[in-house]
C-alpha positions as CSV (number, residue, x, y, z in Angstrom):
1,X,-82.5,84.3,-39.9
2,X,-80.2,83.2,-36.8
3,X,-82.9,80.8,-36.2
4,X,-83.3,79.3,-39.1
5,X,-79.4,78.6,-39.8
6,X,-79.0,76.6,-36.6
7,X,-82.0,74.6,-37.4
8,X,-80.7,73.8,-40.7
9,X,-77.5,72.7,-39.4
10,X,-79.1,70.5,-36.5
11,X,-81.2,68.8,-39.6
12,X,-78.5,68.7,-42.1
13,X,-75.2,68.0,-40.1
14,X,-72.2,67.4,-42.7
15,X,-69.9,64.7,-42.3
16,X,-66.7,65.2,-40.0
17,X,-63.2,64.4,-41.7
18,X,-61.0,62.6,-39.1
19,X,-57.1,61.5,-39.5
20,X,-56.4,58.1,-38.6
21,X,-55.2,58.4,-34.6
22,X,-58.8,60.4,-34.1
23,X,-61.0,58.2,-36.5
24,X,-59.5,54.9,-34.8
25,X,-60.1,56.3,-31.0
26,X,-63.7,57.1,-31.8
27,X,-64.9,54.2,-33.4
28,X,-63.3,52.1,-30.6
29,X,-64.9,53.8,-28.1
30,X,-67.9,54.1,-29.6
31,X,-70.0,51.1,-28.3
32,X,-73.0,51.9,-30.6
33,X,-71.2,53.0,-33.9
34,X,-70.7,50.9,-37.2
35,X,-67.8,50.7,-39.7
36,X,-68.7,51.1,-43.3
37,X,-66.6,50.1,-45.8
38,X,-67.8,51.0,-49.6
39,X,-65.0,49.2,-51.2
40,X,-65.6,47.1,-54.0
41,X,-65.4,42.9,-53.3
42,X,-61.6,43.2,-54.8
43,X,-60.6,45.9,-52.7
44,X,-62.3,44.3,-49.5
45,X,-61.0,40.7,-50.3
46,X,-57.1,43.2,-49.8
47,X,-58.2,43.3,-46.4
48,X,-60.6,45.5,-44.3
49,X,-60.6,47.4,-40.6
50,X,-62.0,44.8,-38.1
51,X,-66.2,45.0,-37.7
52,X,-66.6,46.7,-40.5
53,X,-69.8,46.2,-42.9
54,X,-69.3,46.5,-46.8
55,X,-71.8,49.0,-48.2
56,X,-70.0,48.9,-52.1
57,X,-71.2,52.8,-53.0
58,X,-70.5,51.5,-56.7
59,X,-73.9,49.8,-56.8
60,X,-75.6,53.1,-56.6
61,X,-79.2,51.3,-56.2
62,X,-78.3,48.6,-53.1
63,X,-75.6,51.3,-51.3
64,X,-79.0,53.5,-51.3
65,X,-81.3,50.9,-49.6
66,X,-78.8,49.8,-47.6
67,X,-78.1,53.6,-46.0
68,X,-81.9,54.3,-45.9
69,X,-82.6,51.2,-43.8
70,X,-79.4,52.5,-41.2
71,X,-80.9,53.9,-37.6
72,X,-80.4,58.0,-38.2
73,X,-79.5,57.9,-33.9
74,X,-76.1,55.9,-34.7
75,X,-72.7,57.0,-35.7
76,X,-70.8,55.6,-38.7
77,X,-67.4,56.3,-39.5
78,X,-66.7,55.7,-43.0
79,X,-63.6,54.6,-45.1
80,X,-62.9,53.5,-49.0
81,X,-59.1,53.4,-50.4
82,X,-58.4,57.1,-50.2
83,X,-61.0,59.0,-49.0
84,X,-63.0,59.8,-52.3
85,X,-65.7,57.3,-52.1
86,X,-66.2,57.6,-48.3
87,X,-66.3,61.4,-48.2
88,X,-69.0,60.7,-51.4
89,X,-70.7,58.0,-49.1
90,X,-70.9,60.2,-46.2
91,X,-72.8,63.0,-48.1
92,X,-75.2,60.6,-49.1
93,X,-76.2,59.3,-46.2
94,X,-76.6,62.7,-44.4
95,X,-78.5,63.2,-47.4
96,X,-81.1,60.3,-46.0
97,X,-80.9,61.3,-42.9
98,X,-77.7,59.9,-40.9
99,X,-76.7,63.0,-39.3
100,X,-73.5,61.4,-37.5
101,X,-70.8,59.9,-40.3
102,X,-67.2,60.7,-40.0
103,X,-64.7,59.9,-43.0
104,X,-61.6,58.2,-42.2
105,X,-59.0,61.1,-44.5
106,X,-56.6,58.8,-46.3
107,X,-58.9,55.6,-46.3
108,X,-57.3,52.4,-45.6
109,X,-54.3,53.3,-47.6
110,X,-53.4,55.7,-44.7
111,X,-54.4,53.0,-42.1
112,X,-51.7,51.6,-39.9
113,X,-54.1,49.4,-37.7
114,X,-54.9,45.7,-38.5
115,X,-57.0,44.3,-40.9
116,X,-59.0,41.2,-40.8
């Protein structure tokens, strides 16, 4: 049984929740990770963390090919407005196969970096 439960977690790792100080560190040092951003167009056009890539999770049918064409061997750390639609986003694409996504806990409302 042991066996089994740590090859179903190596398959099917869940997202990480990160506060902002931890989320920010990683992704900057992370040479080989992307930022997603599933806001909708209005939200973005607000302003959006620098590098990131808008994935809007609200059109269900392009969010999904867009996460199944995403290498599984990166890392992507997620954000929306709060923390909803990431954490959401970040099940999903486990769910495909991306075993390393980490949601920014607050979304950009609880960001105090720049935006772009």
């Amino acid at each position: 049984m042991g066996w089994f439960l740590i090859k179903f977690d190596l398959y099917f790792k869940k997202m990480t929740d990160l506060n902002q100080t931890d989320w920010a560190a990683r992704s900057a040092e992370d040479s080989d990770g992307l930022i997603i951003d599933v806001r909708t167009d209005m939200e973005v056009e607000e302003g959006k963390i620098p590098g990131a890539i808008q994935c809007n999770i609200q059109y269900s049918s392009q969010f999904m090919d867009q996460i199944k064409a995403m290498d599984p061997d990166k890392n992507y750390y997620v954000y929306c407005r709060s923390g909803g639609r990431s954490a959401q986003a970040c099940m999903l694409m486990n769910a495909v196969g991306l075993k390393n996504t980490y949601n920014l806990l607050g979304g950009i409302s609880a960001w105090s970096g720049a935006l772009e």
